[in-house]
C-alpha positions in Angstrom: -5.1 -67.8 -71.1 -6.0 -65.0 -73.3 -7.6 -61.9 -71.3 -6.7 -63.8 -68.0 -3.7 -60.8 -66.4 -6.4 -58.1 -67.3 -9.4 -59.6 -65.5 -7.2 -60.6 -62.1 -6.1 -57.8 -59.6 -3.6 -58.7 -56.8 -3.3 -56.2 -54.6 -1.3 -56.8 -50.8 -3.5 -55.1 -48.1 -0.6 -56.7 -45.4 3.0 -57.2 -45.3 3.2 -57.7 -41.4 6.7 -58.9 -40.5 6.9 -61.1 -37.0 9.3 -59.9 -34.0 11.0 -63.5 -34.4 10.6 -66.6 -36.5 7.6 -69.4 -36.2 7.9 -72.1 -37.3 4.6 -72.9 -38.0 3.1 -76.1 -38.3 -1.0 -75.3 -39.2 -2.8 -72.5 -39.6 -6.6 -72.8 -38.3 -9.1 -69.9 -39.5 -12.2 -69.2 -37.6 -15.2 -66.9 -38.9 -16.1 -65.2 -35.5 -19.5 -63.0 -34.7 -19.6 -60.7 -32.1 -22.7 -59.1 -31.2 -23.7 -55.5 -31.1 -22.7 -53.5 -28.4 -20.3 -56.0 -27.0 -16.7 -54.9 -25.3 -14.0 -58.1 -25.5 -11.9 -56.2 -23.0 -8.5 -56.6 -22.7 -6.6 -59.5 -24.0 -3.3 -61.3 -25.0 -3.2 -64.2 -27.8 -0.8 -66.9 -27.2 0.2 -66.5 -31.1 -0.2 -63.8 -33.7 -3.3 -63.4 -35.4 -4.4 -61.8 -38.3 -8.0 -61.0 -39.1 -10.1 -59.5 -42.0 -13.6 -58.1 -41.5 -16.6 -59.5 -43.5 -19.2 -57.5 -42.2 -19.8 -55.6 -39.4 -17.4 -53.0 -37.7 -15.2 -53.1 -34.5 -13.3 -50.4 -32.9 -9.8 -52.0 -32.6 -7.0 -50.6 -30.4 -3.4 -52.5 -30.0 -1.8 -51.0 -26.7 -3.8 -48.4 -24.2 -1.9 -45.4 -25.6 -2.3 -45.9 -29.3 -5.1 -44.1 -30.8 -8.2 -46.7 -31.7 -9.3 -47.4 -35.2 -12.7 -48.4 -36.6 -12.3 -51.8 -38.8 -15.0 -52.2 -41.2 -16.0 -54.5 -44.2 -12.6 -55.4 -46.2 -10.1 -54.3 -43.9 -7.6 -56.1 -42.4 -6.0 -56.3 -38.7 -2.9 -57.7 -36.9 -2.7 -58.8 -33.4 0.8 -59.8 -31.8 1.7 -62.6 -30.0 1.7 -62.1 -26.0 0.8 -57.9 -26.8 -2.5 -56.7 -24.6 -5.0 -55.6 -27.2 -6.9 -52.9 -25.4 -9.7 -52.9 -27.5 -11.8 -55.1 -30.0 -15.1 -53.9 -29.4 -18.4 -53.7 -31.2 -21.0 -50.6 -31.9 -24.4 -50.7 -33.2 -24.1 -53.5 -35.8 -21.8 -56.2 -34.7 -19.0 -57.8 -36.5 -17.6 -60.9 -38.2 -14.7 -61.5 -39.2 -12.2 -64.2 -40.1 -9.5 -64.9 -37.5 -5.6 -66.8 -39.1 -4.0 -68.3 -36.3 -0.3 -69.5 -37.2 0.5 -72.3 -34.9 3.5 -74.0 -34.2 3.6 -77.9 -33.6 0.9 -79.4 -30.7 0.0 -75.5 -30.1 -4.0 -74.4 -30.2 -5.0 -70.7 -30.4 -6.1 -69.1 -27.1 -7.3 -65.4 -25.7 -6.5 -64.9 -22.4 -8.5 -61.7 -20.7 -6.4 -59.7 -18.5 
C-alpha cells in the first residue's frame, strides 16, 4: 500500500447531529433535477434528508426568518424531519442533486407542500 495515505483526502463537509435517535432501517438516495426557474415552495419531509449538489444551483432557506443561501456544485444541505423548508428554489440553470433519505422500518420518504 505504498503511496496510498498521500494520494487519499478525507475531508467531513457534515457532522449534522439529529434532535432524537432513528433507528433506521434503509437509506434510499434519489438524484433529483429541478428545472430552471422553478420555486418548490414550502415544504415538510416526513424524515431528515440530506442532499449534495452535482450541478446546478438552488437558493435554499430552512425556516422563513433565516437568511437564504445559494447551494452550488459540491456543497452539501440538511433538511429536518417535520421543519418547513421555506425555500429550495431554482435560478437560471437548474439543479441536481442527490437526496439521502434515512428511513426507519416500513417508512417511504415523502414532501408534503404546505
Amino acid at each position: 500500500m505504498y503511496g496510498m495515505t498521500e494520494s487519499i483526502s478525507r475531508v467531513v463537509v457534515l457532522d449534522q447531529h439529529l434532535p432524537a435517535p432513528l433507528p433506521v432501517q434503509r437509506v434510499e438516495v434519489r438524484r433529483i433535477t429541478i428545472e430552471p426557474h422553478t420555486a418548490v415552495g414550502a415544504h415538510v419531509h416526513n424524515g431528515p434528508v440530506f442532499g449534495n449538489i452535482v450541478s446546478g444551483s438552488a437558493v435554499y432557506q430552512q425556516g422563513a426568518d433565516d437568511e437564504p443561501q445559494v447551494l452550488r456544485a459540491g456543497d452539501v444541505f440538511y433538511e429536518p424531519a417535520v421543519d418547513r423548508i421555506s425555500r429550495f428554489d431554482t435560478e437560471d440553470e437548474g439543479v441536481t442533486f442527490l437526496a439521502y433519505f434515512p428511513l426507519t422500518d416500513g417508512q417511504e420518504a415523502t414532501l408534503d407542500l404546505i
